[in-house]
N, C-alpha and C positions, 0 to 999 in steps of 0.2 A: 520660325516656320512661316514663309507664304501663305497667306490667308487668301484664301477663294475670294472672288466676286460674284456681283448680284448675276450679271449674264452669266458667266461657268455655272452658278449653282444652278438657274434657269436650266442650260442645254442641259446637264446630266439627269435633270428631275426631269426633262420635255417638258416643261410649260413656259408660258414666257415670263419678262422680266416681268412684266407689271405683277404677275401671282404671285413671283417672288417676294415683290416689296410689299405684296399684302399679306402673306404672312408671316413675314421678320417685323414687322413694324404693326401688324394686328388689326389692319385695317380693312374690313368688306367679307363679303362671306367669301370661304375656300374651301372644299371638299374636305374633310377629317381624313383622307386619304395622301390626298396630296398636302396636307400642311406637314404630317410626319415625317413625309418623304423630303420635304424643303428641310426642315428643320435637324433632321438627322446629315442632309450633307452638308449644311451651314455648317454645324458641329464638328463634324469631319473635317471640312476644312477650317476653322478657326476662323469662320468669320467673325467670332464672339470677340476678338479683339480688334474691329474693323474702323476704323473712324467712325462709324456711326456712333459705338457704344465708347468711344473716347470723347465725342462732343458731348455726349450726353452728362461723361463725368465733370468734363470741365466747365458744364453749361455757360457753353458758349451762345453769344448770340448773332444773326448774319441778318444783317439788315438790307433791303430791298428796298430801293428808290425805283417809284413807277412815276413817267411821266408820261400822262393824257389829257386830253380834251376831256370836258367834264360839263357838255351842254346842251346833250341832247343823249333819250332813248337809249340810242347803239352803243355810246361809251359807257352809259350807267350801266347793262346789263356788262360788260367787258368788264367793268371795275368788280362787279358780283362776281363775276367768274374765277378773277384774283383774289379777292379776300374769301368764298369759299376755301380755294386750295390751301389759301393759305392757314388758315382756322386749322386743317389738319395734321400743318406742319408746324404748329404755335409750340407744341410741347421740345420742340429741336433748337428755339428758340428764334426762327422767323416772324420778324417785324416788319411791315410794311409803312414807308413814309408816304406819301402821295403828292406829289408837283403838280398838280391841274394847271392847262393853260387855256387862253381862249383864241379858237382859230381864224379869228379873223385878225388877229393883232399878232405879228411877226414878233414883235418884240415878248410879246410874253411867254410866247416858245424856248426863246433865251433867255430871258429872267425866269424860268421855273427851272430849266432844264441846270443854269448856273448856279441856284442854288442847290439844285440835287447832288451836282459837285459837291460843294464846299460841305456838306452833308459826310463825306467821304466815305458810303455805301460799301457795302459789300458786294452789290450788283444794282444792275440797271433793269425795268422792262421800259419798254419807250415804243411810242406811236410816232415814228420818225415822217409826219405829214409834209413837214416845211423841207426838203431835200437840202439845200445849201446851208441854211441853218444846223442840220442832223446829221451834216455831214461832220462840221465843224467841230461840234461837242462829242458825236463818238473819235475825233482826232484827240480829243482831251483823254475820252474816257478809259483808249488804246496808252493814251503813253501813262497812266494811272496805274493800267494794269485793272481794271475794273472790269467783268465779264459784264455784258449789256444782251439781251434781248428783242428782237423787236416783232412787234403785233400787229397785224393789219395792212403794214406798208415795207416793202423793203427798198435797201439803196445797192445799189452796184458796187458804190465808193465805198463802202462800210464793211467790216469785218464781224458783225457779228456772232455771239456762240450758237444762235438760235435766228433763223425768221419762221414765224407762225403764223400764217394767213392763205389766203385763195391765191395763185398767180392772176395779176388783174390783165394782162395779156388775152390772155387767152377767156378770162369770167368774159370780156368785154366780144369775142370772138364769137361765143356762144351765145349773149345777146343779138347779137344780129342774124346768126342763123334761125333762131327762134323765131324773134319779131318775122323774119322772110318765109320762113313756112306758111304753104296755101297762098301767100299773097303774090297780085302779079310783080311781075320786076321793073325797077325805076319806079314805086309809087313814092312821094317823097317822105323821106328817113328824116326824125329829128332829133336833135341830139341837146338834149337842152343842160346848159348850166347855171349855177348858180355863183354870180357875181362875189357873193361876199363869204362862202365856204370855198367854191372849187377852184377859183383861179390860181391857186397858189399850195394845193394838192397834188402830187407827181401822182397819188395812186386815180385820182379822177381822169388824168390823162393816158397814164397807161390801159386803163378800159377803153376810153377812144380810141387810142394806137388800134386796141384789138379789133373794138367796132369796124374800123377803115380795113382794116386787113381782110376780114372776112369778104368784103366789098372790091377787093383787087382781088382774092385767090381765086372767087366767083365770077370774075369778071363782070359785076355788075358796075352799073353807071354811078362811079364814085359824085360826079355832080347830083346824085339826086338825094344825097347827105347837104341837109343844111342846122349847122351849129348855129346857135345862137345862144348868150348867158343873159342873165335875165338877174334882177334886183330883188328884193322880195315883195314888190306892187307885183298883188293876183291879177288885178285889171290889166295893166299893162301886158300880162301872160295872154289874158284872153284877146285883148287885143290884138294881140299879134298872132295867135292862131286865126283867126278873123279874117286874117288879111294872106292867109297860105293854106286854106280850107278850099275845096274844090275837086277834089281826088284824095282817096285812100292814105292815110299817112302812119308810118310805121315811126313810135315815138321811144324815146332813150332817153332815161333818166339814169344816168353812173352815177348817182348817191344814193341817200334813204329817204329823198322828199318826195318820193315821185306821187305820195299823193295828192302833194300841192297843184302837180301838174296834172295828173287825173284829174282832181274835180273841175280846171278851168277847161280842159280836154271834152269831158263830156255834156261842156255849156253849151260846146261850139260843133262838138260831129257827132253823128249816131253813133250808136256803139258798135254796129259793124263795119264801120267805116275809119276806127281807126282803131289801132293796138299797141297798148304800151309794158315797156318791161324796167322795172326797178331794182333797190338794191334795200336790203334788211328786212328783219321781219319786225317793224317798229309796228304799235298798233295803231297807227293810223293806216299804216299801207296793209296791214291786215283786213281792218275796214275797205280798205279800196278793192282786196282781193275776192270779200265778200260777195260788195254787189257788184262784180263785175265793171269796175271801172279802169283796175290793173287786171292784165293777164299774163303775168311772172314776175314773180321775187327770185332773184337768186342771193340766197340765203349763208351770210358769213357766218354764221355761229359764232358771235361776241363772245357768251359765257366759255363756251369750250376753247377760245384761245385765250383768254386768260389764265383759267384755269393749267390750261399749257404750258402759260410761259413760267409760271412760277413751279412746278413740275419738273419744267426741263433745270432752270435753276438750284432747284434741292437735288436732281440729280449728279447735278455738278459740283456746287459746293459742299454738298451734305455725304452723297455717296461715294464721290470723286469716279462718277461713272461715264460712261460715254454717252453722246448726247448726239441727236440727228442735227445738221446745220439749216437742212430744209427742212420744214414739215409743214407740207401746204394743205389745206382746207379743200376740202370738196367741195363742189360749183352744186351745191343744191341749190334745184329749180322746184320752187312750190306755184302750185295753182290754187285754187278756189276747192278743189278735189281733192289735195293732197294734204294743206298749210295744217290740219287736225293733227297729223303725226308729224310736225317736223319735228320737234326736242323731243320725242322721243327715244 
């Protein structure tokens, strides 16, 4: 007999997959209504013979190699988002290894990542940061046959089953719109980076990409963008606003430090005299959203993409169900007004 699946059981009950899997697997509250009606067509169709309740006899177990950055805020809250999910797929027999690398060292991108290899997983989640690097090991990880994920950053070159993140395109499209709201045009735009994280981040530039674009579709005076990266010497930051202070400046920070840059920001201009917008809700730039020294976060939701990618993975391995290729992240924009309900 053809055994239904989790989507057919969905459509014929009307609700979606996810109620479905919360009540075959008895996870989260579900109406006493609609769980009899799940569970009477499961029945019907012979889901009870589905791979699900065959892993469960053969307690198998599918082990997940995640490899991340492990050195700041943004990634710790992502790695919570992963080991929630995964706590509630522990009983299925999901294990989590963890590869951490550090990103300013190329090479340990490929020393974590090559031993996640040699590991011979069941699946990959990966922060594919280093692109020519990410490229390379998902070429291992395709001719392996190893299904991979990726969170936060995606590659063109890469086939993955999953990307789970913001298009940074377009997040960076919408920093510039923003920062230009109310302000006159041509005040000068900065766009600051940071020497020993983003030089070597495709997702740092593809926000640029988007920043500059907004700046050609508007036909504003692309010269009045001036990039600069910068070391981690705060003086040397202030310094150099110091020396470009004089007129209105609209400021870009494309990572999660911008409050490094706010504080040396409001050493040197009044507050209404210059506007900046960052990226994470770490709590130091929460602090900055406070008192007014940032005026937008656009907000990745770390936790909920991790929690995603191992999600879409037990979808895959566990359910043998179908899985979205894209699933991009909403461009939330928190203020000082709003940042109270973001996670909720």
């Amino acid at each position: 007999m053809k055994r239904i699946t989790i989507k057919e059981i969905a459509k014929k009950a009307g609700v979606s997959v996810g109620t479905v899997d919360r009540v075959l697997h008895n996870r989260g509250e579900v109406a006493e209504k609609t769980k009899k009606l799940v569970k009477q067509i499961a029945k019907e169709g012979n889901y009870s013979t589905n791979v699900f309740a065959r892993n469960l006899k053969l307690n198998k177990t599918h082990r997940f190699a995640i490899i991340l950055p492990q050195d700041n805020e943004y990634w710790k809250t992502q790695r919570a988002g992963i080991e929630s999910a995964a706590a509630e797929y522990a009983s299925l027999g999901v294990q989590l290894d963890f590869y951490t690398f550090d990103r300013q060292n190329q090479d340990s991108f490929v020393t974590q990542s090559e031993l996640a290899l040699q590991s011979i997983p069941d699946a990959v989640v990966m922060a594919p940061l280093l692109e020519n690097e990410a490229t390379t090991i998902c070429g291992q990880l395709d001719a392996a046959k190893i299904p991979y994920v990726f969170v936060d950053s995606n590659l063109e070159s890469a086939k993955p089953l999953a990307f789970i993140g913001q298009d940074s395109v377009q997040s960076g499209y919408l920093a510039a719109k923003l920062l230009n709201i109310g302000h006159p045009e041509n005040c000068n735009s900065l766009i600051i980076k940071f020497r020993d994280y983003d030089s070597i981040n495709k997702t740092i530039d593809e926000r640029i990409k988007g920043f500059k674009k907004y700046y050609t579709e508007q036909n504003l005076d692309e010269s009045s963008i001036k990039e600069v990266e910068i070391g981690l010497d705060e003086a040397a930051l202030k310094e150099w606003f110091e020396s470009v202070k004089g007129k209105e400046a609209l400021i870009f920070v494309p990572n999660s430090r911008s409050h490094q840059v706010a504080k040396q920001a409001a050493a040197v201009w009044s507050a209404r005299s210059y506007r900046l917008i960052g990226y994470d809700l770490v709590s130091k730039n929460l602090d900055g959203l406070e008192d007014g020294k940032i005026e937008f976060i656009i907000h990745q939701n770390p936790k909920t993409q991790g929690a995603l990618s191992i999600q879409t993975l037990y979808r895959h391995l566990i359910l043998n169900a179908e899985v979205r290729n894209t699933q991009f992240m909403p461009l939330d924009i928190l203020t000082r007004e709003n940042v109270a309900f973001a996670d909720n």
